[in-house]
PDB file of N, CA, C and O in Angstrom:
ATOM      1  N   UNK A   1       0.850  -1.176   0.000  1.00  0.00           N
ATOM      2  CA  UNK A   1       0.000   0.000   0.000  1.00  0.00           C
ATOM      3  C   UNK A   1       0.892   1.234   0.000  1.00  0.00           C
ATOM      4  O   UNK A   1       1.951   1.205   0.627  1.00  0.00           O
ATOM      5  N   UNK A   2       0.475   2.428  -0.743  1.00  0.00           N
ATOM      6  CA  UNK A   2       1.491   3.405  -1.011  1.00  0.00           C
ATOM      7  C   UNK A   2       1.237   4.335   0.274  1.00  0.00           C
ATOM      8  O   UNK A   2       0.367   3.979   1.069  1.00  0.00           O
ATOM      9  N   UNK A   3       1.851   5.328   0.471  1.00  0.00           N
ATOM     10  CA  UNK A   3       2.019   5.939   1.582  1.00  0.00           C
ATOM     11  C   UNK A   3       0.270   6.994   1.784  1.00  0.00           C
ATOM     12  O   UNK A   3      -0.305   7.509   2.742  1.00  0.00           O
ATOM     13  N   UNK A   4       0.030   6.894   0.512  1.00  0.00           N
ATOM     14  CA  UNK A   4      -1.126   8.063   0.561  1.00  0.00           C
ATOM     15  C   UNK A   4      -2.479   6.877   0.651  1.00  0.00           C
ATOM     16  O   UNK A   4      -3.510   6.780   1.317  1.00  0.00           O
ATOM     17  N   UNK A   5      -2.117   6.453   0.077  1.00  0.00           N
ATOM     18  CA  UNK A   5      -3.839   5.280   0.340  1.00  0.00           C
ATOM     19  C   UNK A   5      -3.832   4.882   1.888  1.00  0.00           C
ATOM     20  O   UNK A   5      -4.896   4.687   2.475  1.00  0.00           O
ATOM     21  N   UNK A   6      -2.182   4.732   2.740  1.00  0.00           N
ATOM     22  CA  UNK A   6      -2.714   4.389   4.355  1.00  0.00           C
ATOM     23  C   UNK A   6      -2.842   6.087   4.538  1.00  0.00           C
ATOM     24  O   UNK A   6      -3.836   6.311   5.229  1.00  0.00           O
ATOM     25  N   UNK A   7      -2.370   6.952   4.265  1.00  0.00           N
ATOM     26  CA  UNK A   7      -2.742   7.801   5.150  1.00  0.00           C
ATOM     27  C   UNK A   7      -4.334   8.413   5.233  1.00  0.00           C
ATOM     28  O   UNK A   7      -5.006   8.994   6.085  1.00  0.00           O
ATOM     29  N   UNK A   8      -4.564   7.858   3.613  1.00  0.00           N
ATOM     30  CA  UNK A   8      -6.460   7.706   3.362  1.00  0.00           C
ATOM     31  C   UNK A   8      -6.981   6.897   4.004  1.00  0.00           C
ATOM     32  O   UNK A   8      -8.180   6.971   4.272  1.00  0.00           O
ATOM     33  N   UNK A   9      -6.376   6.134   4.323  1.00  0.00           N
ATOM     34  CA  UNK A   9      -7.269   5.156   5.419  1.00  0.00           C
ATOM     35  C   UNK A   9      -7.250   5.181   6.751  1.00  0.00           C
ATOM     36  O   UNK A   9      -8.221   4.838   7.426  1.00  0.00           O
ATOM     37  N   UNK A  10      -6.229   5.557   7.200  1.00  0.00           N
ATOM     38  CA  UNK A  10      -5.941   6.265   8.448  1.00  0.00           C
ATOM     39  C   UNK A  10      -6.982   7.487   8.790  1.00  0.00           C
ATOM     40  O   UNK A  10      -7.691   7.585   9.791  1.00  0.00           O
ATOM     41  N   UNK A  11      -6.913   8.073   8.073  1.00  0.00           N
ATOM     42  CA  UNK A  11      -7.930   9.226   7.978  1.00  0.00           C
ATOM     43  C   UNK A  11      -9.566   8.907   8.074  1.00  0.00           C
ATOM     44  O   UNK A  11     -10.429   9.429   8.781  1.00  0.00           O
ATOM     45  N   UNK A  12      -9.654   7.733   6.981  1.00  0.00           N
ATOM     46  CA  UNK A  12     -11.073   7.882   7.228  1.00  0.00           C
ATOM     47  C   UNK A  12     -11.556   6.651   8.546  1.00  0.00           C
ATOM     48  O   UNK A  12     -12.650   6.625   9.109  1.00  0.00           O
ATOM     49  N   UNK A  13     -10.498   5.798   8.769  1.00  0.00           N
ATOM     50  CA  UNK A  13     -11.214   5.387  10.341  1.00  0.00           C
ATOM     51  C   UNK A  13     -10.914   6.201  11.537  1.00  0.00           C
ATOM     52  O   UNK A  13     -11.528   5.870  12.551  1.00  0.00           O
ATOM     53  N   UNK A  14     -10.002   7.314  11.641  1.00  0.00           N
ATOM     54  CA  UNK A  14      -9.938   7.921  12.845  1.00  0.00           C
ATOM     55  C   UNK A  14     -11.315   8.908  12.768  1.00  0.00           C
ATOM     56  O   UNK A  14     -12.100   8.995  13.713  1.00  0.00           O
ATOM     57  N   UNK A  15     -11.456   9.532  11.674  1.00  0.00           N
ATOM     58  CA  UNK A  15     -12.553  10.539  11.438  1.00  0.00           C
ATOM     59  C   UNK A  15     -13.964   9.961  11.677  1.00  0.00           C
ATOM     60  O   UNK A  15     -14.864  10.474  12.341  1.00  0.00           O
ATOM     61  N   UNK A  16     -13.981   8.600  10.894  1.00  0.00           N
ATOM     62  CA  UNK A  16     -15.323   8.051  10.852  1.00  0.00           C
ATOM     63  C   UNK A  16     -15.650   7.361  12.937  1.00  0.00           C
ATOM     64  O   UNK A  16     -16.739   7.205  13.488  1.00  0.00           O
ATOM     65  N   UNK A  17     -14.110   7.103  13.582  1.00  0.00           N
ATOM     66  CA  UNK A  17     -14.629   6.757  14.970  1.00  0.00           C
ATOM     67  C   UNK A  17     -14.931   7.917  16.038  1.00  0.00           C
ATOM     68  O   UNK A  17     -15.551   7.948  17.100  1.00  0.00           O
ATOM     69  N   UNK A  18     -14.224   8.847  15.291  1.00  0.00           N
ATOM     70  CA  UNK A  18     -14.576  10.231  16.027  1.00  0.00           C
ATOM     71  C   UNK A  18     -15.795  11.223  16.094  1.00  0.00           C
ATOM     72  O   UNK A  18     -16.234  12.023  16.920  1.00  0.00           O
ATOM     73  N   UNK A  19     -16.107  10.825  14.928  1.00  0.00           N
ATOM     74  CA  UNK A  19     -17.561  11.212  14.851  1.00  0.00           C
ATOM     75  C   UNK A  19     -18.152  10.680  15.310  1.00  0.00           C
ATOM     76  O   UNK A  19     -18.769  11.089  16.293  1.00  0.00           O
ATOM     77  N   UNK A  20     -18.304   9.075  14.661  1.00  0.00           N
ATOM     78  CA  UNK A  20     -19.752   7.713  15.313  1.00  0.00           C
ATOM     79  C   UNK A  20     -19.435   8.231  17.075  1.00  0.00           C
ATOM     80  O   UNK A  20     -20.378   8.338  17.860  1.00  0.00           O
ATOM     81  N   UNK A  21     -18.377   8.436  17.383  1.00  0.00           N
ATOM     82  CA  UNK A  21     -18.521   8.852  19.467  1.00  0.00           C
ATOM     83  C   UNK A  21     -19.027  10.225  19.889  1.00  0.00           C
ATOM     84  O   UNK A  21     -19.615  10.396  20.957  1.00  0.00           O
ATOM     85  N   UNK A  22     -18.761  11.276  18.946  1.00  0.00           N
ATOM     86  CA  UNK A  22     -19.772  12.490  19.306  1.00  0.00           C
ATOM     87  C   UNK A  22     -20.864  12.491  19.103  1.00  0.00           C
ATOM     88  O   UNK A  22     -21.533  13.452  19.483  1.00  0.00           O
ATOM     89  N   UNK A  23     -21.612  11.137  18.252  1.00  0.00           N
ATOM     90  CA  UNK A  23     -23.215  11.283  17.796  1.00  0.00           C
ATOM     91  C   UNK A  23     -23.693  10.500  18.638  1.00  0.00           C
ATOM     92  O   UNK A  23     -24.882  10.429  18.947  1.00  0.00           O
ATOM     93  N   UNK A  24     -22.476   9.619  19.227  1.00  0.00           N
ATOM     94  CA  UNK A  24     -22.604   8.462  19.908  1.00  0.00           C
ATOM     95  C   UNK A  24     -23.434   9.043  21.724  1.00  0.00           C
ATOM     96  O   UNK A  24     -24.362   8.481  22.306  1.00  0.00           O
ATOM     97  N   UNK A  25     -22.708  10.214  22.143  1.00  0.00           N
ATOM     98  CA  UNK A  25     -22.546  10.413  23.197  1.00  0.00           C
ATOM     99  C   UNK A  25     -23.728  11.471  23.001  1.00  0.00           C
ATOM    100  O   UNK A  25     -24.368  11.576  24.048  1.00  0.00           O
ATOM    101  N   UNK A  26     -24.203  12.273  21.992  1.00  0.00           N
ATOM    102  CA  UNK A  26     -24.691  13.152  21.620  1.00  0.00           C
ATOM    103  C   UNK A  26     -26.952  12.204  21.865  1.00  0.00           C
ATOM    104  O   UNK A  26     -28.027  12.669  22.243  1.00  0.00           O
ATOM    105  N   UNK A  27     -26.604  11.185  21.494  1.00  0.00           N
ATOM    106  CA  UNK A  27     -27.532  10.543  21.433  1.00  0.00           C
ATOM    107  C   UNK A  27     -28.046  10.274  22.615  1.00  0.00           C
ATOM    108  O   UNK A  27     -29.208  10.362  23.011  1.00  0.00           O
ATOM    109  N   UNK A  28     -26.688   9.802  23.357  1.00  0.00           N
ATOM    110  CA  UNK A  28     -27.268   9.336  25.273  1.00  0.00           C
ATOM    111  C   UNK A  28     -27.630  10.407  25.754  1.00  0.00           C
ATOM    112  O   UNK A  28     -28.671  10.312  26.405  1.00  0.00           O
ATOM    113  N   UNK A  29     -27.203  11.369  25.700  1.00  0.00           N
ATOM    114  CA  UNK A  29     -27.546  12.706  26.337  1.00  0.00           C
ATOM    115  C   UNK A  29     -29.345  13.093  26.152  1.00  0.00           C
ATOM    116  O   UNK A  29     -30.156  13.423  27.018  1.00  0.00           O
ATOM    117  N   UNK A  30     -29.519  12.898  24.721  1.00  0.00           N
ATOM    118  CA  UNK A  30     -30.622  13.357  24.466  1.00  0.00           C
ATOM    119  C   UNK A  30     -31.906  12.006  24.695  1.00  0.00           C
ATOM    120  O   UNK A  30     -33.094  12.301  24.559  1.00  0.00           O
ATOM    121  N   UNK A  31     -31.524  10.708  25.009  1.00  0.00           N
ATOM    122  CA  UNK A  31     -32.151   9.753  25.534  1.00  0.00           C
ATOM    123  C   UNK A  31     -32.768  10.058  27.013  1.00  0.00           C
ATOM    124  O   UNK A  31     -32.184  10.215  28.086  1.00  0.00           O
ATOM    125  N   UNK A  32     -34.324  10.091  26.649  1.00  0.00           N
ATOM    126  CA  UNK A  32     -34.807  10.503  28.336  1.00  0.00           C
ATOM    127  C   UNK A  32     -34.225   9.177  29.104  1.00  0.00           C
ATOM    128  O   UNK A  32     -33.839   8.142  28.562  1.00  0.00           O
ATOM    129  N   UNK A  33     -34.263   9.495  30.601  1.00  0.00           N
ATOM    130  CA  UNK A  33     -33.727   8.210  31.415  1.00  0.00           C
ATOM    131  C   UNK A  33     -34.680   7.058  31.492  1.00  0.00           C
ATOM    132  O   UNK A  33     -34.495   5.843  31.420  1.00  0.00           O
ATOM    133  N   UNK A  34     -36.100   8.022  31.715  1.00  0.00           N
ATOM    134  CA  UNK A  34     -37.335   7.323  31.958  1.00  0.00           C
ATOM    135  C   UNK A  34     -38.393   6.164  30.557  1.00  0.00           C
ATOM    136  O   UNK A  34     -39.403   5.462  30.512  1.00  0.00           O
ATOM    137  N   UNK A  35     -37.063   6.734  29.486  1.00  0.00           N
ATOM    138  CA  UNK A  35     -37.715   5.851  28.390  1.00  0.00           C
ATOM    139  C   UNK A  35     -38.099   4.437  28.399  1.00  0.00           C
ATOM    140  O   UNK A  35     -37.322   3.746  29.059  1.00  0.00           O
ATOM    141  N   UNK A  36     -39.378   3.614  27.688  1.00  0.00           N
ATOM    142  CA  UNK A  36     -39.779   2.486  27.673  1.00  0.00           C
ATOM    143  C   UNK A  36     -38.613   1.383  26.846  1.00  0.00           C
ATOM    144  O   UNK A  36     -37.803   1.928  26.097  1.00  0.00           O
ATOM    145  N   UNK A  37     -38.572   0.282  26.958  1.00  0.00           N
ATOM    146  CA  UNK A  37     -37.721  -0.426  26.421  1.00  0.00           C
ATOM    147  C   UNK A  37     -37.405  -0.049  24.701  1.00  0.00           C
ATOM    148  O   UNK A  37     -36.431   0.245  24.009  1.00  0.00           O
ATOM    149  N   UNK A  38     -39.142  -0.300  24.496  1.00  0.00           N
ATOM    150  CA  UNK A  38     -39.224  -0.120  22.662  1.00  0.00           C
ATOM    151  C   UNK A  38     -38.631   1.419  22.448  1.00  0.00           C
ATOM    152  O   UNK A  38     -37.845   1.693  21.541  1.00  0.00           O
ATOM    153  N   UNK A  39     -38.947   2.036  23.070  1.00  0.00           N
ATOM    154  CA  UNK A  39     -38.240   3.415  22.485  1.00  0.00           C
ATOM    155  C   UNK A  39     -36.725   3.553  22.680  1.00  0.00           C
ATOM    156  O   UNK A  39     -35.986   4.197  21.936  1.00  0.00           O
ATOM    157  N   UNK A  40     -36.392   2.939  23.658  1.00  0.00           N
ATOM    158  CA  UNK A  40     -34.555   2.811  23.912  1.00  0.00           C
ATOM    159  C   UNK A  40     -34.359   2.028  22.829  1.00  0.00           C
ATOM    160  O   UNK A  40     -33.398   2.232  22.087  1.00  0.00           O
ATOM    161  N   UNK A  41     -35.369   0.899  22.577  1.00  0.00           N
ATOM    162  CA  UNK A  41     -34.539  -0.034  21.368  1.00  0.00           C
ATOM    163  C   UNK A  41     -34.668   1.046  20.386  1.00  0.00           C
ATOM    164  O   UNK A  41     -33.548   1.226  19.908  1.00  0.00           O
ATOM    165  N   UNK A  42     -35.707   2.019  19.755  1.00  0.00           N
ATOM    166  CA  UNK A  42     -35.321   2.535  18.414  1.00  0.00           C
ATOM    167  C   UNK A  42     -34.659   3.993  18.261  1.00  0.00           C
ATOM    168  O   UNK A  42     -34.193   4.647  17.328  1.00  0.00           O
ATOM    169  N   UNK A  43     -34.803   4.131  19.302  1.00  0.00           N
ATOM    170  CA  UNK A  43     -33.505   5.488  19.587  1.00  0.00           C
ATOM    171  C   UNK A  43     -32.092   4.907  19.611  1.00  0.00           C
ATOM    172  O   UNK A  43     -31.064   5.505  19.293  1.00  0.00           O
ATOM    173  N   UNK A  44     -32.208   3.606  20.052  1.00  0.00           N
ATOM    174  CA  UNK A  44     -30.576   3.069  19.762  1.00  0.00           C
ATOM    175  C   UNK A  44     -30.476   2.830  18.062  1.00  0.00           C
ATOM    176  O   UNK A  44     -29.814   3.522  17.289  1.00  0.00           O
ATOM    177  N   UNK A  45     -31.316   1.663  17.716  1.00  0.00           N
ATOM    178  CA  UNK A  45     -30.912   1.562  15.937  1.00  0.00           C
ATOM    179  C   UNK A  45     -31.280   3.028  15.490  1.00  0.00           C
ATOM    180  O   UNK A  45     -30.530   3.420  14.597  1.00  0.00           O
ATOM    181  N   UNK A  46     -32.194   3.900  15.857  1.00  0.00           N
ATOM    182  CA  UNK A  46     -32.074   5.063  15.200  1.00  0.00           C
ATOM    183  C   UNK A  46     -30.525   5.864  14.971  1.00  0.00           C
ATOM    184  O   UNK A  46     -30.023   6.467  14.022  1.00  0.00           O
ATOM    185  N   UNK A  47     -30.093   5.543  16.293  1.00  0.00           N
ATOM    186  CA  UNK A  47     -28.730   6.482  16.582  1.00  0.00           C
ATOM    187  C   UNK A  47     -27.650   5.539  15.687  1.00  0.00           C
ATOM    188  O   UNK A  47     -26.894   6.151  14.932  1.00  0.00           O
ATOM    189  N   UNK A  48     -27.560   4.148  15.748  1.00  0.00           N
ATOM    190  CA  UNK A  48     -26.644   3.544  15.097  1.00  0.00           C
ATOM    191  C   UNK A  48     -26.733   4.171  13.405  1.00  0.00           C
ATOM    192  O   UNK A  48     -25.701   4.708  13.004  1.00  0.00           O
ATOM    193  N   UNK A  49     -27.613   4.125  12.688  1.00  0.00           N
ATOM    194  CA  UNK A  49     -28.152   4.229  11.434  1.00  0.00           C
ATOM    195  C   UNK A  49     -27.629   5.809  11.146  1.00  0.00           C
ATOM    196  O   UNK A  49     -26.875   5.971  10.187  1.00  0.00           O
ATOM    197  N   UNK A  50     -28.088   7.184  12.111  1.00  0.00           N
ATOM    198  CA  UNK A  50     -27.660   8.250  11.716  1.00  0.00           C
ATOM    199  C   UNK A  50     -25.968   8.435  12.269  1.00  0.00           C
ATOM    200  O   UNK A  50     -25.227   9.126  11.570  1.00  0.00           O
ATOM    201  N   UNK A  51     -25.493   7.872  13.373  1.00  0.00           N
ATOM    202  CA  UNK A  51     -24.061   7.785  13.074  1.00  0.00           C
ATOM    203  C   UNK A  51     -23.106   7.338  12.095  1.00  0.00           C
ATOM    204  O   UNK A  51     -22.098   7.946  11.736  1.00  0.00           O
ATOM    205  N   UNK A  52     -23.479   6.319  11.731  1.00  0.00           N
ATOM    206  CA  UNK A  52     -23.032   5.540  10.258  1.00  0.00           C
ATOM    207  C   UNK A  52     -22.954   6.567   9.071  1.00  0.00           C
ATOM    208  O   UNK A  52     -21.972   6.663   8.335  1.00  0.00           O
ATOM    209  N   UNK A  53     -24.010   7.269   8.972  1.00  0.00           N
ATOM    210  CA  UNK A  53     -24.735   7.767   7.567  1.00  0.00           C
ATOM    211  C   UNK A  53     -23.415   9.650   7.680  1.00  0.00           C
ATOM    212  O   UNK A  53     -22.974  10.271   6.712  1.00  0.00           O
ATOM    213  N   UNK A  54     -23.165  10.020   9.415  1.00  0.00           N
ATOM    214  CA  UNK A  54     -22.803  10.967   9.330  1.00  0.00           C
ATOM    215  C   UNK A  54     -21.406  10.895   9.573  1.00  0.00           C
ATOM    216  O   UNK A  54     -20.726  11.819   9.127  1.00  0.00           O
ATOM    217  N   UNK A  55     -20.638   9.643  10.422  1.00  0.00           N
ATOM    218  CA  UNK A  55     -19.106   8.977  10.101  1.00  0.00           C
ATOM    219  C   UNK A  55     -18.816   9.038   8.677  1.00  0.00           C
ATOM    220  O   UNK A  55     -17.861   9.704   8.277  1.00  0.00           O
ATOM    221  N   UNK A  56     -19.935   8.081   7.495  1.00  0.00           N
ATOM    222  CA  UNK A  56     -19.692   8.096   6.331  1.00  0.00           C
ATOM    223  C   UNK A  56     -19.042  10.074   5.613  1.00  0.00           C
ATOM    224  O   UNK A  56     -18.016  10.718   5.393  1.00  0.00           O
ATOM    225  N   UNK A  57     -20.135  10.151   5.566  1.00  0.00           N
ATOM    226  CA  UNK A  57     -19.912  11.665   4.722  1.00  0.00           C
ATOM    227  C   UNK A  57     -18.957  12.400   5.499  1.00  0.00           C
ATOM    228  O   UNK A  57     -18.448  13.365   4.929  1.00  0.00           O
ATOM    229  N   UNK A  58     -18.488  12.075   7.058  1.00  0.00           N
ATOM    230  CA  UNK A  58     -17.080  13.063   7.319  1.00  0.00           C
ATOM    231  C   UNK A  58     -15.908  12.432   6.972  1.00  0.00           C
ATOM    232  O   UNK A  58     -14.860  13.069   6.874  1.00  0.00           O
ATOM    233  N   UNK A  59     -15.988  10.986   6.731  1.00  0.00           N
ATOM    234  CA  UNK A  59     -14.787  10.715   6.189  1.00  0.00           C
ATOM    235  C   UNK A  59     -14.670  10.857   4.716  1.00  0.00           C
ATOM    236  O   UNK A  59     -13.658  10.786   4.018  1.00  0.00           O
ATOM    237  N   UNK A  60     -15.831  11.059   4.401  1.00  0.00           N
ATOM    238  CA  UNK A  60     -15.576  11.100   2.704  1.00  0.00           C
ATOM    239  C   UNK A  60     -14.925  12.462   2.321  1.00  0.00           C
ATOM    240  O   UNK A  60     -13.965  12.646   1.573  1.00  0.00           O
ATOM    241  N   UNK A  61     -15.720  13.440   3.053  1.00  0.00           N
ATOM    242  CA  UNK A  61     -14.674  14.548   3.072  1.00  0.00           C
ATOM    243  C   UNK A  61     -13.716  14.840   3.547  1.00  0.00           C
ATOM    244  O   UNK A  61     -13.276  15.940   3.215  1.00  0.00           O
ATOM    245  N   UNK A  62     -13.078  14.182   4.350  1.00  0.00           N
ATOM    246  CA  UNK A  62     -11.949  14.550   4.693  1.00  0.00           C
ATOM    247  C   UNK A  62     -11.237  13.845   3.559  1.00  0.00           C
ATOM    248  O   UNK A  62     -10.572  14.503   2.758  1.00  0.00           O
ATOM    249  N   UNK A  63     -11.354  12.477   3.456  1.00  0.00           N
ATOM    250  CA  UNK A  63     -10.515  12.014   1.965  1.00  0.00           C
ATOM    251  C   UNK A  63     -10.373  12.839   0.553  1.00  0.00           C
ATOM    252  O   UNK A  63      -9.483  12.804  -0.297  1.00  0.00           O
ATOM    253  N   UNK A  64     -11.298  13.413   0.609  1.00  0.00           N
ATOM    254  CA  UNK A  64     -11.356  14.299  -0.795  1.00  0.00           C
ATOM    255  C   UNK A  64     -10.598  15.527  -0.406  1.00  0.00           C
ATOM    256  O   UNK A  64      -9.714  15.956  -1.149  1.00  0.00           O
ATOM    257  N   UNK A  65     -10.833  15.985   0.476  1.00  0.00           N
ATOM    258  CA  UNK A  65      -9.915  17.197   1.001  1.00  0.00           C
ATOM    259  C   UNK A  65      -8.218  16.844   0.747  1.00  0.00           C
ATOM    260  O   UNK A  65      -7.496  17.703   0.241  1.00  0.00           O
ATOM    261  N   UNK A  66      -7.560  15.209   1.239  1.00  0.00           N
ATOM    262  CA  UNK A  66      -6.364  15.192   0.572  1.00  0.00           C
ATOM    263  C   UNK A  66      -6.290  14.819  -0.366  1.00  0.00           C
ATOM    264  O   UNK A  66      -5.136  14.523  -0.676  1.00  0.00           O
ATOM    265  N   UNK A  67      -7.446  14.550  -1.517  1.00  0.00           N
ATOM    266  CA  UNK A  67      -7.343  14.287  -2.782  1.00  0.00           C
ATOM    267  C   UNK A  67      -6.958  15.790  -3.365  1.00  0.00           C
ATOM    268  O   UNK A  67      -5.991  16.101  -4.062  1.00  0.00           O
ATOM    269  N   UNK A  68      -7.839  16.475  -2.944  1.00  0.00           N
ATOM    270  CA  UNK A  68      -7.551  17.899  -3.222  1.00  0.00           C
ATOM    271  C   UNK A  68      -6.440  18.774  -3.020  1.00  0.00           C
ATOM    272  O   UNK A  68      -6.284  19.704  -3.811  1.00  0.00           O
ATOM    273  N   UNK A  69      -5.647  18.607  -2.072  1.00  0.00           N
ATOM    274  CA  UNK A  69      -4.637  18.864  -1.361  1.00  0.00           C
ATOM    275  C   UNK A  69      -3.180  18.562  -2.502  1.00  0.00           C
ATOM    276  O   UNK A  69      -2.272  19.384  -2.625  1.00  0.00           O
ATOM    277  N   UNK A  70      -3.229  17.220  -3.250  1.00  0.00           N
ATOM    278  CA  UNK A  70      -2.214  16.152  -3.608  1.00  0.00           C
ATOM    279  C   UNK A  70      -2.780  16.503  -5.015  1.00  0.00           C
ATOM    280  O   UNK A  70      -2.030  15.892  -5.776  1.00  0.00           O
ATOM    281  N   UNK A  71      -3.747  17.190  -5.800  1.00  0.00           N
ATOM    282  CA  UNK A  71      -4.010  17.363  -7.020  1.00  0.00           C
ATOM    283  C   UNK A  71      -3.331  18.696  -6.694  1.00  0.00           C
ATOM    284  O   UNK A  71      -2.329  18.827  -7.397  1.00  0.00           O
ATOM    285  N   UNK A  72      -3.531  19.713  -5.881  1.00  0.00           N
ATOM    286  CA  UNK A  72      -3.244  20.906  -6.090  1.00  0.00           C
ATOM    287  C   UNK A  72      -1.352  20.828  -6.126  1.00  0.00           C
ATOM    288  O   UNK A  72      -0.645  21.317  -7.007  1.00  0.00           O
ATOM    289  N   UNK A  73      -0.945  20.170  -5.059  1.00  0.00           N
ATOM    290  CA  UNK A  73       0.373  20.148  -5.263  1.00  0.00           C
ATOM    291  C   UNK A  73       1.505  19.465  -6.346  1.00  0.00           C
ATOM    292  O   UNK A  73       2.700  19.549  -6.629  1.00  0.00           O
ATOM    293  N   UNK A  74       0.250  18.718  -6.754  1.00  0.00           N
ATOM    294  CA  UNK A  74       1.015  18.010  -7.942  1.00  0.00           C
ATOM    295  C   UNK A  74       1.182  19.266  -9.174  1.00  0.00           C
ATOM    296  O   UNK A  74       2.240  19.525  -9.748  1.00  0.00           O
ATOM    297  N   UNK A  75      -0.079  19.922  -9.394  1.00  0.00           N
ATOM    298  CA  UNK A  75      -0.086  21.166 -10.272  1.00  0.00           C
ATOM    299  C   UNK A  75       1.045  21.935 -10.100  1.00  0.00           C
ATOM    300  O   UNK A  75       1.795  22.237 -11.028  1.00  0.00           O
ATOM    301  N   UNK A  76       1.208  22.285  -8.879  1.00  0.00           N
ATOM    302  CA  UNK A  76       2.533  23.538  -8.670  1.00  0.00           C
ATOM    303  C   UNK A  76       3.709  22.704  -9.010  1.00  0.00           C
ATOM    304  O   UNK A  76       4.608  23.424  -9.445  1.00  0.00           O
ATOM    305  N   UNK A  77       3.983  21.652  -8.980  1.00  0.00           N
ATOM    306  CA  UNK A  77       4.785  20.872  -9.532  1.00  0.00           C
ATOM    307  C   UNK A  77       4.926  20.812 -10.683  1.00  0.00           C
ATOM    308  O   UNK A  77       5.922  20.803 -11.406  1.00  0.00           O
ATOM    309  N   UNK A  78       4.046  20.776 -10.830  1.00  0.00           N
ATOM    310  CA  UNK A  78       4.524  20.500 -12.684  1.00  0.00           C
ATOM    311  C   UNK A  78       4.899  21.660 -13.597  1.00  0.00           C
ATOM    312  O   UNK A  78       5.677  21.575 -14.548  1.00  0.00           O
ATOM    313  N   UNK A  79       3.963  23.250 -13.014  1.00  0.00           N
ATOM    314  CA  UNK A  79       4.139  24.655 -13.888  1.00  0.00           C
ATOM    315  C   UNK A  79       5.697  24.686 -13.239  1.00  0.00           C
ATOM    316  O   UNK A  79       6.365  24.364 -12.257  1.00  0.00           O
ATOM    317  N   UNK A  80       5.747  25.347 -14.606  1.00  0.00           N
ATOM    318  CA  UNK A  80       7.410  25.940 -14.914  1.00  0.00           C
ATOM    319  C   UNK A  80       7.324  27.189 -15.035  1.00  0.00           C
ATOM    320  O   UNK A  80       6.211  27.690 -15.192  1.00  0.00           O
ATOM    321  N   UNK A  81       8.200  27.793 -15.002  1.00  0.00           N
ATOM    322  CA  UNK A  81       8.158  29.242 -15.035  1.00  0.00           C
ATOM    323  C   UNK A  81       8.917  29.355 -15.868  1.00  0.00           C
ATOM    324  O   UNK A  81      10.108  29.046 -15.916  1.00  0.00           O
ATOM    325  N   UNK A  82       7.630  30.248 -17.271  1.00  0.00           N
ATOM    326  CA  UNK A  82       8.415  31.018 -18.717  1.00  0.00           C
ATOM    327  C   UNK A  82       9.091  31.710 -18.797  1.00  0.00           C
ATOM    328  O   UNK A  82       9.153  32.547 -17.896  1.00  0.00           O
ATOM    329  N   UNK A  83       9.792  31.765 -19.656  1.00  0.00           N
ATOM    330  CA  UNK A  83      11.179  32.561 -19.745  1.00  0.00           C
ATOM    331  C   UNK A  83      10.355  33.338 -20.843  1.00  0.00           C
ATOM    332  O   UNK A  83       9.712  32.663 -21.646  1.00  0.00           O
ATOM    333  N   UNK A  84      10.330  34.913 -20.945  1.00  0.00           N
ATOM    334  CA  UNK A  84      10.410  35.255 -21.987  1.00  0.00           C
ATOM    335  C   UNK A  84      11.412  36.262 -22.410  1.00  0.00           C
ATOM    336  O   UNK A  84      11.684  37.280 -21.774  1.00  0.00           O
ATOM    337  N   UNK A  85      11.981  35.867 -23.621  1.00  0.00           N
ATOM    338  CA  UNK A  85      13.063  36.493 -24.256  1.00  0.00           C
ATOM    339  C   UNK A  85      13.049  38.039 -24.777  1.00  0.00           C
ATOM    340  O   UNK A  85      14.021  38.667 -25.196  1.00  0.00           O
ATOM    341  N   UNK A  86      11.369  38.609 -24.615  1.00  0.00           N
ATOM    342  CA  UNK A  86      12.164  40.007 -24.890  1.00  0.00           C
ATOM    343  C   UNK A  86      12.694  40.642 -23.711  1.00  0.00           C
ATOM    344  O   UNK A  86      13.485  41.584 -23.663  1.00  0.00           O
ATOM    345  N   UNK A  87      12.141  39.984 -22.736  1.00  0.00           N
ATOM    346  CA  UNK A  87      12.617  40.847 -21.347  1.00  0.00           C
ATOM    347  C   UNK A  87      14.110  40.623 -21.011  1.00  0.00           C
ATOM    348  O   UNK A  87      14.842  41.435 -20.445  1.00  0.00           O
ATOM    349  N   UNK A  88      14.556  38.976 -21.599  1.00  0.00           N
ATOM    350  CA  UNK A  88      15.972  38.763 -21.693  1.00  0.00           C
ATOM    351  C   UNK A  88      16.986  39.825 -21.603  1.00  0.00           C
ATOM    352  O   UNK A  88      17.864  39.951 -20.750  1.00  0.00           O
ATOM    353  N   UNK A  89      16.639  40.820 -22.957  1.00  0.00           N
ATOM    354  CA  UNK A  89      17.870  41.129 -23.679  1.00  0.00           C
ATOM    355  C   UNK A  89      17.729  42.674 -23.671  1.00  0.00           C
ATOM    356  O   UNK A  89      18.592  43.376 -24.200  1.00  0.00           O
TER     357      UNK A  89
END
């Protein structure tokens, strides 16, 4: 694996576990204490389902962000700087 695909992957499981734990924790908070079983059960798959869906799309952006990052620097790489000859002489 080349150095940029782990650091893409690195990226998108630290991002995607960092999020799923702020939606994670974000969820208990907003769970009354006094809730009935059935509603703890679908406030939990509820919460699993919108953590997933919002881990997904922050890691996707963050990956595209160093896609973006590694297109832009490849560009400055490559322009050369013109010489022009009437200013030469």
């Amino acid at each position: 694996m080349n150095p940029l695909n782990l650091a893409k992957t690195v990226t998108e499981v630290l991002v995607s576990v960092g999020v799923g734990s702020i939606v994670g924790s974000a969820i208990k908070q907003a769970t009354p204490a006094n809730a009935h079983i059935v509603k703890r059960i679908s406030i939990g798959i509820g919460g699993f389902v919108l953590s997933s869906m919002i881990s997904a799309k922050a890691a996707k952006y963050a990956t595209d962000q160093i896609d973006d990052t590694v297109e832009k620097i490849k560009s400055f790489k490559k322009t050369e700087p013109k010489f022009d000859e009437t200013k030469a002489n």
